[in-house]
C-alpha positions in Angstrom: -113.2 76.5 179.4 -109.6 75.7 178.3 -109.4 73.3 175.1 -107.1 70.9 174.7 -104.9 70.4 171.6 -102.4 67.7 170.0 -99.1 67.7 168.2 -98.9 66.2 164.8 -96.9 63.3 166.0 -99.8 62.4 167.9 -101.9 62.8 164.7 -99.8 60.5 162.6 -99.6 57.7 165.2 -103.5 57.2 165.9 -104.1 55.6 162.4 -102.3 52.5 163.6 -104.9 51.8 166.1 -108.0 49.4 166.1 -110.6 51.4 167.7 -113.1 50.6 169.8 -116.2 53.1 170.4 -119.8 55.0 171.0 -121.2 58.4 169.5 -124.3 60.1 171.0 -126.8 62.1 168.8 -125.8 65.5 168.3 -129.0 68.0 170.5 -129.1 70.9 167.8 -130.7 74.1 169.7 -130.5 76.0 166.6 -133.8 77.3 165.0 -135.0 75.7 162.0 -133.5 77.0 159.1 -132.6 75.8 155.0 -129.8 73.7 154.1 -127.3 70.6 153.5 -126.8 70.3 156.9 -128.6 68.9 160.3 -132.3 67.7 159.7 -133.4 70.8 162.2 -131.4 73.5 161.5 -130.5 73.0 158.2 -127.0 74.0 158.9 -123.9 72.1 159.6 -122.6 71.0 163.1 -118.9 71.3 163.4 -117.4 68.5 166.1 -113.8 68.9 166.8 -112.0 65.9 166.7 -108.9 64.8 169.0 -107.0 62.1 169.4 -104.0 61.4 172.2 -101.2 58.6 172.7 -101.6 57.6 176.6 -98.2 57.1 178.2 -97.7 56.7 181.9 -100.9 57.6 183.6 -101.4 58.2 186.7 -104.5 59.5 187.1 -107.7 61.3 185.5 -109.1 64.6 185.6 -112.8 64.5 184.6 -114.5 67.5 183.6 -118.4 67.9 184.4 -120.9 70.6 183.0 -124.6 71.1 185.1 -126.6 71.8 182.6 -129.9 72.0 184.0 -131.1 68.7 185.4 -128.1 66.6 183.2 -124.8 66.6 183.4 -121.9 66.3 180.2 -118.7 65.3 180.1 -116.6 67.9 178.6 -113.1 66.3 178.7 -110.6 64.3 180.5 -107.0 65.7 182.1 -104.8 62.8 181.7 -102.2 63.2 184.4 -98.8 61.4 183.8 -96.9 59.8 186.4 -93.8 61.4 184.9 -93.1 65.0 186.3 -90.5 66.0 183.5 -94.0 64.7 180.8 -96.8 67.6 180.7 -100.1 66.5 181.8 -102.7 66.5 178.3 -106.0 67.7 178.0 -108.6 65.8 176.2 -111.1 67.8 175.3 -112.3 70.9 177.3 -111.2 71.4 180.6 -113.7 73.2 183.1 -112.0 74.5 186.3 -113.5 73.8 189.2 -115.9 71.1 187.7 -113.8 68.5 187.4 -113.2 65.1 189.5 -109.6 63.4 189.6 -109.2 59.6 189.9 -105.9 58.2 191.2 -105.3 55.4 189.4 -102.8 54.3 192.4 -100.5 52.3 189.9 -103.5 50.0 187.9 -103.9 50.2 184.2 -106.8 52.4 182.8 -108.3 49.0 180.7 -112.0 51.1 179.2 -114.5 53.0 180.2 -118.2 52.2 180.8 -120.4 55.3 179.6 -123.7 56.5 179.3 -125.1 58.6 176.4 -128.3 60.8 175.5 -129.1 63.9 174.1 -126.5 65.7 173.0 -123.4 63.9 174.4 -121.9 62.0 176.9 -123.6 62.3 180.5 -121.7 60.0 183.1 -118.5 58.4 182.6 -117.0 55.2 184.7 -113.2 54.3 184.1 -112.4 50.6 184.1 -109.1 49.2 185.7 -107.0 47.1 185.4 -108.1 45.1 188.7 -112.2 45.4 187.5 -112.4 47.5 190.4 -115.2 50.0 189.0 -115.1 53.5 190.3 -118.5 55.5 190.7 -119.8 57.2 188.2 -118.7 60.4 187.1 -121.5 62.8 186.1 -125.2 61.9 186.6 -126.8 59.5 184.8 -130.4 60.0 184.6 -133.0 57.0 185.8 -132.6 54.2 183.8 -129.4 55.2 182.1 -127.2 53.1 183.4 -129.3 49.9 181.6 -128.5 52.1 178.6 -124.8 52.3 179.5 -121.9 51.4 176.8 -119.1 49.0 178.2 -116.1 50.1 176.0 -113.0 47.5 177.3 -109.9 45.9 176.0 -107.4 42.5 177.2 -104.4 45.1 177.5 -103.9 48.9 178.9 -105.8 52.0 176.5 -103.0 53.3 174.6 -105.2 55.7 172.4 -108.4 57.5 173.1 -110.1 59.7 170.4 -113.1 61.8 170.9 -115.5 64.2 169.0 -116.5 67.1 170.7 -119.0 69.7 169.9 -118.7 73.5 171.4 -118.6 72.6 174.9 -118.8 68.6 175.6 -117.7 65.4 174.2 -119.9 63.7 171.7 -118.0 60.5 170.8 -115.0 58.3 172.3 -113.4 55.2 171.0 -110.4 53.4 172.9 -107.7 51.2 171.6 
C-alpha cells in the first residue's frame, strides 16, 4: 500500500476553505486495555490527516480494500489532465484494487458516500452534469438510505480526509 503525502504549500492553502463533510466511527480491534484513549482499548487511535488543492482533473483512481464481506475506501489517485503536473495520491493507494473514472471533461462537483464501521465503504463521485456514476465499493443492504450527499454550486477545489492505518475515515469537500 503506497501513501500519499502533501507539500506544505498545500498545507497552508487548505485553511482558506469552507468545508463541507462526514466522519465514520473509528472500529478499534485492539483488546481492551487502561487509558486516556478510545472507550475499548484504552489507547489512542492515530488518524492521518491530508489535505490536497485539486487542479485540472481529469479523472479518479479509487482504491478498494475486501475486507471480508465489506469493502473500504482506502484513497483516491487524482489524475490531472496536465502531463507536465504529477498525478497526487489521496490517501493509500492499493495496486490492483483500484477503479479509474474518466471524468471526460465534466467538473468533479461532490461525492455521495456511505459510512459504517470503521470507515468509508462505497464511494459515488458527483459531476458536473448530475450524471451519477455507480458506486464504488459495496455498500451493504440498506446502506445506500444511510448514504451522505456531500455537494457544492461550483467545481471541489479542496478535499481533506482522515485516514486510519489502512482506509479513509473522514472526507470534507470545498
Amino acid at each position: 500500500m503506497v501513501r500519499g503525502f502533501q507539500t506544505n504549500l498545500q498545507i497552508n492553502l487548505l485553511g482558506e476553505f469552507a468545508w463541507k463533510g462526514a466522519s465514520a466511527e473509528i472500529r478499534c480491534d485492539r483488546y481492551p486495555g487502561q487509558g486516556k484513549g478510545c472507550s475499548k482499548c484504552g489507547k489512542e487511535h492515530i488518524l492521518i490527516t491530508q489535505g490536497v488543492v485539486l487542479q485540472n482533473l481529469a479523472g479518479l483512481s479509487v482504491s478498494i480494500l475486501d475486507e471480508g464481506t465489506k469493502t473500504y475506501i482506502t484513497g483516491i489517485d487524482l489524475i490531472s489532465a496536465d502531463v507536465e503536473t504529477p498525478n497526487i495520491t489521496f490517501g493509500y493507494r492499493l495496486p490492483g484494487g483500484q477503479v479509474t473514472i474518466n471524468l471526460n471533461g465534466q467538473q468533479l462537483r461532490g461525492f455521495t458516500i456511505i459510512m459504517g464501521d470503521g470507515g468509508i465503504h462505497a464511494i459515488r463521485p458527483i459531476l458536473s452534469t448530475n450524471i451519477v456514476a455507480s458506486w464504488i465499493g459495496q455498500p451493504e443492504e440498506n446502506d445506500a438510505c444511510n448514504s451522505t450527499h456531500l455537494s457544492l454550486e461550483d467545481d471541489v477545489k479542496a478535499m481533506l480526509g482522515k485516514f486510519d492505518q489502512c482506509k479513509m475515515v473522514s472526507l470534507s469537500i470545498a
